[in-house]
C-alpha positions as CSV (number, residue, x, y, z in Angstrom):
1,X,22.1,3.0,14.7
2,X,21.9,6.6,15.9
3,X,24.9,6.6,17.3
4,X,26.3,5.2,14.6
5,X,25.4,7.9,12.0
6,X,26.3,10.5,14.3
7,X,22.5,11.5,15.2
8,X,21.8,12.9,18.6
9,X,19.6,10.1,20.5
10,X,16.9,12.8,21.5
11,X,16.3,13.4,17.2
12,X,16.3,9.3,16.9
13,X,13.5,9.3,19.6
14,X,11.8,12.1,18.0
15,X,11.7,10.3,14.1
16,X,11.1,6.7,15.9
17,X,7.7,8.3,17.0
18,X,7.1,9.3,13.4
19,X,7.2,5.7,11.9
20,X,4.5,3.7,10.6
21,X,4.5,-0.1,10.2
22,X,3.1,-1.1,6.3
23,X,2.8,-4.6,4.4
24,X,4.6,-3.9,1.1
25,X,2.7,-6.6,-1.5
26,X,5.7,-7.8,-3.8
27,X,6.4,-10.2,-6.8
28,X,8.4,-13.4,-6.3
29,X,11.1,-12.1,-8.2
30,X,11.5,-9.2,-6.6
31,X,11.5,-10.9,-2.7
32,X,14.9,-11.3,-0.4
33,X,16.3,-14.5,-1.5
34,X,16.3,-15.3,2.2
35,X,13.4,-16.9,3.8
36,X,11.3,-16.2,0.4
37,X,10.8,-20.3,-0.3
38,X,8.7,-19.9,3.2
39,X,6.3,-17.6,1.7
40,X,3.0,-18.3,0.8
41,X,0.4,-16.1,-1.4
42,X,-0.9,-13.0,0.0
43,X,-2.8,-11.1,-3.1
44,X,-2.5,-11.2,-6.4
45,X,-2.7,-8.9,-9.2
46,X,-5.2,-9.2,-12.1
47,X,-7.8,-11.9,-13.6
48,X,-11.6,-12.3,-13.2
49,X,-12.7,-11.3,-9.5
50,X,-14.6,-14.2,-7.8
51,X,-17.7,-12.9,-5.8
52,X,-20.5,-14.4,-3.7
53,X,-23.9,-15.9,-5.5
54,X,-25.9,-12.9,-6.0
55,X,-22.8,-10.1,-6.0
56,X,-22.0,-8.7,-9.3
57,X,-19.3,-6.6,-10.8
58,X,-19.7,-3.3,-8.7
59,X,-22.1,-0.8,-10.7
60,X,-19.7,1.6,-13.0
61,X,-16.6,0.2,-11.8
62,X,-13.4,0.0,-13.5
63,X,-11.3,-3.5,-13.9
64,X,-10.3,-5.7,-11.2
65,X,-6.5,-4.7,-10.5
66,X,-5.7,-6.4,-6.9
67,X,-6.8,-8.9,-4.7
68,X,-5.8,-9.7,-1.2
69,X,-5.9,-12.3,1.2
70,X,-6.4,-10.9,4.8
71,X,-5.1,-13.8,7.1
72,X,-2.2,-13.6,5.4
73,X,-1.1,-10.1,6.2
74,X,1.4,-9.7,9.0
75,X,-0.8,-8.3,12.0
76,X,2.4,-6.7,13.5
77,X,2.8,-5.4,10.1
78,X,0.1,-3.2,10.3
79,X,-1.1,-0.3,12.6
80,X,-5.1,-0.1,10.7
81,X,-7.9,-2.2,11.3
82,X,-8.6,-4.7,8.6
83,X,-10.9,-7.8,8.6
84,X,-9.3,-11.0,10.2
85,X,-9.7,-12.9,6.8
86,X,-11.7,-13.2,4.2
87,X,-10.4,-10.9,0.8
88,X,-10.0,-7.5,-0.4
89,X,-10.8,-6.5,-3.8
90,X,-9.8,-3.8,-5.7
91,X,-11.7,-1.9,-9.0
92,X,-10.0,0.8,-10.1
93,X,-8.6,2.5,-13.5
94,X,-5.0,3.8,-14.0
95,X,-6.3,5.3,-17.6
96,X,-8.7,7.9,-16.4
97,X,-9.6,9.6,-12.8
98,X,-10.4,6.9,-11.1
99,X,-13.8,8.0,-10.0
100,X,-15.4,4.6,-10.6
101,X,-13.1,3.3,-7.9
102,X,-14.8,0.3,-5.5
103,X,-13.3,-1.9,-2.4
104,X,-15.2,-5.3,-1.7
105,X,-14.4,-7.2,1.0
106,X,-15.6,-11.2,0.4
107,X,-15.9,-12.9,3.6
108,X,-14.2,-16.1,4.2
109,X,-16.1,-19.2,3.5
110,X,-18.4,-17.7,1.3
111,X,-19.4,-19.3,-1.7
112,X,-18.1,-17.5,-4.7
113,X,-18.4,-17.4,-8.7
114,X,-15.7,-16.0,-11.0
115,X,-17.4,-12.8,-12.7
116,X,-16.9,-11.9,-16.3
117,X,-16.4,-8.6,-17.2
118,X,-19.2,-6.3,-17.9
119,X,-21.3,-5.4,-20.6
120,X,-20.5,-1.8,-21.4
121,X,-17.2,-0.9,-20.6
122,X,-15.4,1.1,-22.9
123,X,-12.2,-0.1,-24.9
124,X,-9.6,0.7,-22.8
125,X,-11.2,-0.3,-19.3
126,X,-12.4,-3.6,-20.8
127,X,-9.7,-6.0,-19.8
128,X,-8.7,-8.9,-17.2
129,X,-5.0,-8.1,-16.6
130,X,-2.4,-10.6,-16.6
131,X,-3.0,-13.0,-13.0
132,X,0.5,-12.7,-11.0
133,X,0.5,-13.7,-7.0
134,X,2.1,-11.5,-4.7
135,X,4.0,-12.1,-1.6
136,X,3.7,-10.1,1.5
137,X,6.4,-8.1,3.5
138,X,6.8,-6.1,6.5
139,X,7.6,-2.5,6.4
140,X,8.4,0.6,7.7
141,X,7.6,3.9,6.5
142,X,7.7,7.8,8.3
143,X,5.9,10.5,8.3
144,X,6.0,12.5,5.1
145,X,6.8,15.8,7.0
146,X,9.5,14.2,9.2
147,X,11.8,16.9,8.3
148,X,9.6,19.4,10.2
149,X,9.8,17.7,13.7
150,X,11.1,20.2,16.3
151,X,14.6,18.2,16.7
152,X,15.1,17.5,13.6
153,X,14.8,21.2,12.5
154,X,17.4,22.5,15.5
155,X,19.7,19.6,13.9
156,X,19.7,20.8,11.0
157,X,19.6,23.9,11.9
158,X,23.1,23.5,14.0
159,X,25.6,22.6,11.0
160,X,24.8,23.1,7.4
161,X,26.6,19.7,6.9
162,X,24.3,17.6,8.9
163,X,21.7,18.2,6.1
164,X,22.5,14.6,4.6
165,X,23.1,12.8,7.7
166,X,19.5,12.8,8.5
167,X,18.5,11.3,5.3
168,X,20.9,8.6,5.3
169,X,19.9,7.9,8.8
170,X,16.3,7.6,8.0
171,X,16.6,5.9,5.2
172,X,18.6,3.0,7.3
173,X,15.5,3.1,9.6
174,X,13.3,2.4,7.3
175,X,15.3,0.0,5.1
176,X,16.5,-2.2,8.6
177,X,13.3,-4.1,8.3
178,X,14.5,-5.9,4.9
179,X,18.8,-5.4,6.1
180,X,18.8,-3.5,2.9
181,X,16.9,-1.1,0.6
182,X,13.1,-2.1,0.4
183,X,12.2,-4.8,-2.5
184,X,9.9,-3.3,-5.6
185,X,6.8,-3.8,-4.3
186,X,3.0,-4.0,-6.3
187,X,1.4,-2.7,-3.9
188,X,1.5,-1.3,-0.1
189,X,-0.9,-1.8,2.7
190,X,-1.3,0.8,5.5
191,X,1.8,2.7,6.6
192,X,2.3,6.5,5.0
193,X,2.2,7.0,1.1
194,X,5.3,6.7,-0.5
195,X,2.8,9.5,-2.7
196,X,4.3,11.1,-6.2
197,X,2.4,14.3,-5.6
198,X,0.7,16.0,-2.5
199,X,0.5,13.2,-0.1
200,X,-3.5,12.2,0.3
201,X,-3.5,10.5,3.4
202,X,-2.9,13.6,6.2
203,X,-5.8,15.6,8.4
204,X,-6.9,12.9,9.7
205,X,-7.3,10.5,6.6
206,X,-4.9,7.4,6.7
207,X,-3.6,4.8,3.8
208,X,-5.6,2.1,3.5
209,X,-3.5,0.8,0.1
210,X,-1.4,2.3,-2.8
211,X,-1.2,0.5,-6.4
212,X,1.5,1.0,-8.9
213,X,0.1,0.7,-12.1
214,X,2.9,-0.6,-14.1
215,X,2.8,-3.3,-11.3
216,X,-0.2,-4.5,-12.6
217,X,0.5,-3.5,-16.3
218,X,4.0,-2.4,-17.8
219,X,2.9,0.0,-20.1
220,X,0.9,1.6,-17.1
221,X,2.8,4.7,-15.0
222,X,0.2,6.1,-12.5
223,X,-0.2,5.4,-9.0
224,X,-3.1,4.7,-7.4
225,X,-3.4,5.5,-4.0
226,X,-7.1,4.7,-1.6
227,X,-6.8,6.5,1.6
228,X,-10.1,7.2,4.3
229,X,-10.4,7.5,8.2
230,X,-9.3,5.0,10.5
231,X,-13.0,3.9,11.3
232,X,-14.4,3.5,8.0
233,X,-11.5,1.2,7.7
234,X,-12.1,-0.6,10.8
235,X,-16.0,-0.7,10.4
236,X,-15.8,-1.9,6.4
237,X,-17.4,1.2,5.2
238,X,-15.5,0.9,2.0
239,X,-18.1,3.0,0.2
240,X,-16.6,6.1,2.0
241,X,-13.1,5.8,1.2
242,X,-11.0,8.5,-1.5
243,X,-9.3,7.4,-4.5
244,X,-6.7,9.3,-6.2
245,X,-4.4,9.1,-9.1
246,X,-1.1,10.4,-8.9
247,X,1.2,10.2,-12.2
């Protein structure tokens, strides 16, 4: 592929090293016709969040948004630490900071109960979005500064020209995964941001999962992105994990 779009094979090895594996969450709709029928569930979007007898709605938080199932994420898919099974949950608001933010994982094989929503929410956070499953797919993303890598830069730096052939080279990196550009996706777990604004997850903090809001709800256009290090990820210590909206 290098070779192909005329890129030196010493700048290839340099942006190969920069590239992070991700599981992009996607509608049905929106998958490669090929192999799709083959797919099963792997989150969803929306409803009443079940939890285990004795769990209620998190304290404060904002609407249920995204569910998803852990064994069915692509292990190879992913280069963080998540539990083996069992689900993820996610509160958060696209309409305000979302400071009320909360990640709950539910064990597998725990007995659960479908919550209502709570008492006390105002009128624009009380509200059970629209229950849509979601289909999981390998990614790959690179580092946000990838421009900046030593070879890259003397590249560049050799021929004004060769300005565009390292975009169109990573970009077939990157979209070789799918054999074409990357589907819309709902969500994305792990990998680097694809982040509107100043990317959250650098000095040391990684992505654990990025929500588009209109993915959720069309009339929504914020991004919600929940990034913390690699150990609270690994050791379930969602309490200590950053949220922040990007629009």
């Amino acid at each position: 592929m290098a070779e192909e779009h005329g890129v030196p094979g010493d700048v290839a090895g340099e942006l190969a090293g920069l590239l992070r594996p991700c599981v992009f969450l996607v509608r049905y709709e929106h998958l490669p016709e090929r192999g799709r029928a083959d797919l099963g569930r792997a989150g969803w979007t929306g409803g009443l969040p079940s939890l285990p007898e004795g769990v209620d709605w998190p304290d404060g938080a904002g609407p249920f948004v995204l569910g998803v199932d852990c064994a069915a994420l692509p292990r190879d898919g992913l280069d963080i630490e998540l539990p083996p099974d069992g689900q993820l949950l996610f509160f958060t608001t696209f309409k305000y900071e979302p400071d009320n933010a909360v990640v709950l994982h539910v064990p597998a094989g725990v007995p659960t109960v479908e919550r209502p929503l709570p008492e006390g929410l105002d009128d624009q956070e009380a509200v059970a979005y629209e229950p849509r499953p979601l289909y999981a797919l390998p990614g790959l993303t690179i580092d946000h500064d990838w421009y900046g890598s030593p070879a890259a830069k003397a590249f560049e730096g050799a021929r004004a020209e060769d300005d565009e052939v390292l975009d169109c080279f990573v970009e077939a990196v990157v979209n070789s995964v799918h054999g074409g550009p990357a589907p819309h996706s709902v969500a994305q777990i792990g990998g680097f941001s694809d982040q509107w604004q100043v990317a959250p997850d650098q000095d040391g903090l990684v992505l654990l999962a990025q929500i588009s809001g209109n993915g959720v709800d069309h009339r929504l256009f914020t991004l919600n992105l929940t990034v913390g290090i690699r150990e609270d990820i690994a050791a379930g210590r969602w309490e200590n994990l950053l949220h922040v909206q990007q629009c």
